[in-house]
Each structure stands twice: as C-alpha cells, then as structure tokens.
C-alpha angles and dihedrals in degrees: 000000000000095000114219101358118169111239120174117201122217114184132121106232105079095200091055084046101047084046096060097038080055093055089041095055094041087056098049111266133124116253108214107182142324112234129182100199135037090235106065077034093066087034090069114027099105092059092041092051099195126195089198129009125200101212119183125213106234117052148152121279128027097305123075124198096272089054098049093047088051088056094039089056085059095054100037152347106256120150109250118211105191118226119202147124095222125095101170119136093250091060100043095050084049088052097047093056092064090043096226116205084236148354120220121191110205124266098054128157126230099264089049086059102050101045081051090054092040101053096041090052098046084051094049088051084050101054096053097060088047090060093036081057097046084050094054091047094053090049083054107049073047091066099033088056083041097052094047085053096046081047089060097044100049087053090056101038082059090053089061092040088054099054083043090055095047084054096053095052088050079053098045092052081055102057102048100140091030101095097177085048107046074049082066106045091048083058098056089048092052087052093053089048099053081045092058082043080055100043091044081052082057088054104041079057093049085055085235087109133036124226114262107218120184145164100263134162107251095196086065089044084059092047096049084057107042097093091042093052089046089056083055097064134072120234094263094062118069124207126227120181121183137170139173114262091239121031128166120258105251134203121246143097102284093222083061093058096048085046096056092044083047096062106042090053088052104051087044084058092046088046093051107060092152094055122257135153127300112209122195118187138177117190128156114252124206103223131201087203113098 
C-alpha cells in the first residue's frame, strides 16, 4: 500500500463520502477534503495537493465528474478514479476521454476500492518516472547536440589563434631592442595560449578531448595570472593576490585551475560596481574528507 497517500474525495452525497473517508483512513491513507461539486474541487486542488483523487460523476454545480477530470488534466497530473452508478455506454465512452486511473460502479466493496487505488497510484508512480526519463533523455540528446557544436567551434577558434600567434611572433622579431614592446607581445602570446587551454576545455566537453590532470604548483599557476587578472579590473577595484610559501602540488588541469580563478575574480568585479578590493588566496587546508 501506498502508505499515506493523500486521496480527496469529490462526490455529492456526504454519507457515501464520509464512508469511504472512514475506510480510507482505517487503511492508512490521508484524507485531504471532502468536496460536493467539481468547482470548488478545481478551486482548490492546488491547496489540497492530492496524490489521488475518487470523483464521482454526478455532483452538485454545472460540472460533472467527466468534465472536471477533464479540467483538472489541464492544471495538473493527478491520478482520477471515476465514481457512478451508471454504466451506460454514453457515460463509459465521456470517461474514457479523460483516461481516468480507474473506474468504480456503485456499489462497490472495500477490496475493489483499494486494488483500484493501488493500482492507480503505482501507475501514476510509474508515469512520473517515464516522463522523468523521457526529460533526462531529451537533456541528453541537448548536450550531446551542444557538445558537437562546441566541437566545431573550438576547431575553428584554433584556426584563428593560430594565425594570431603566427602574428605575434612576426611582431616579436620586430621589436628586438624594444623591451616594453616585446612585454606586450609576450602578453599577447600568453593570452593565445590560455585561449587554445580554453578551446582544448571546449573540446574536452564536446568528448573530442580528454582532460589533462597533472601535479602542478598552484602558487606558479596565481603569478602567471596576475598581470592578466589586473587587465580585467577597472581602476576602482584593486587586486590582492596572496598565496602560502609552501603549498602542496596538487592534482588537477591546469585550465581548470585558471578557469576557476577566472571566474571568481569575475563575478567579485560584477558584484562590485562601486569599486572595492578583490582578494585571492591559496592556503593549504587540512580535510576530514578522504
């Protein structure tokens, strides 16, 4: 049994209602509310949050069962069993429009009505996690469409680094003698270089590429990208960067590492418009984790 489960009952006659809440409650399950009509049913559903709900055809008010099944399917999935004491053919081709979880002719005894919960709440169950399924599928066949066109993308970005690079080393031949220029052009090739790291992370998403972990110093990984970090702030922000004498190689592609610094620095600056201070600091931190 679905222990718990909240069930509302909508039907007109209160002393066939309050019968069945009586059963319900006896066996376990959560009686939510007792309601006459399907209106002030469908105004209410989503404060009564069922997880089933027993509606019976003929109530009060403009709206039979059918019909408020038929609403209720737009607002929400909740699992329908179908109350009457009809069984003409009429009725029975209404109520299957709305695919009702169950349909129960009066009189019915107690077992009949708790396979037909049970049943319309284990295929409800089930239900969800098809569509849950379907979801994560979908997301799937997403990223899959996401990471071929990052693919793309990365390949050709590294076409036009690599033109840029060629250009910095013509520039660099030039400027033998000049010592603030051949700065610059160092810079520019540093830059090309973490855009090929991040072009080589776009590959490594697309699964064209495998991460490339490796003991590194992460103090040297901080100094290479001081200058860089600096470039990234206005004048109002000021940039600290601080890190332990002696900190422990660590284990990790070192993209990865710049990335992460990256964007912590990036999101301080965003969340600064007014100027402050930008602090980075390694330290080495003992962990009880294993």
């Amino acid at each position: 049994m679905a222990d718990g489960a909240a069930i509302v009952i909508v039907e007109d006659e209160f002393i066939v209602a309050l019968d069945i809440q009586r059963y319900l409650e006896r066996n376990g399950y959560s009686v939510r509310g007792i309601l006459p009509s399907g209106e002030e049913f469908l105004e209410r559903v989503e404060e009564l949050d069922p997880d089933l709900v027993l509606m019976d055809i003929k109530l009060q008010g403009k709206l039979d069962g059918v019909e408020t099944a038929a609403r209720l399917a737009d607002i929400r999935a909740v699992p329908v069993i179908l109350l009457t004491a009809y069984a003409d053919e009429t009725t029975l081709s209404r109520a299957k429009i709305t695919q009702p979880f169950g349909y129960l002719l009066k009189p019915f005894n107690e077992q009949e009505l708790r396979t037909s919960i049970e049943i319309a709440l284990y295929r409800a169950m089930m239900e969800r996690r098809l569509r849950e399924s379907e979801r994560l599928m979908r997301q799937a066949q997403k990223m899959e469409a996401v990471g071929r066109l990052a693919g793309g993308i990365a390949h050709d970005f590294n076409n036009i680094l690599t033109a840029i690079l060629g250009y910095a080393n013509l520039m660099g031949e030039e400027a033998q003698g000049n010592a603030r220029l051949l700065e610059d052009v160092d810079g520019v090739k540093k830059a090309v270089k973490r855009a090929e790291a991040l072009t080589r992370q776009l590959l490594t998403f697309s699964g064209r590429q495998p991460m490339e972990p490796k003991l590194i110093q992460p103090r040297e990984v901080l100094d290479e990208m001081h200058r860089m970090l600096e470039r990234l702030l206005p004048a109002n922000v000021h940039l600290t960067l601080r890190a332990e004498e002696r900190l422990p190689f660590i284990r990790i592609d070192p993209i990865h590492l710049e990335q992460i610094i990256l964007n912590l620095v990036v999101n301080a600056r965003d969340a600064m418009p007014d100027g402050g201070q930008v602090e980075v600091r390694l330290a080495s931190v003992a962990s009880d984790s294993p």
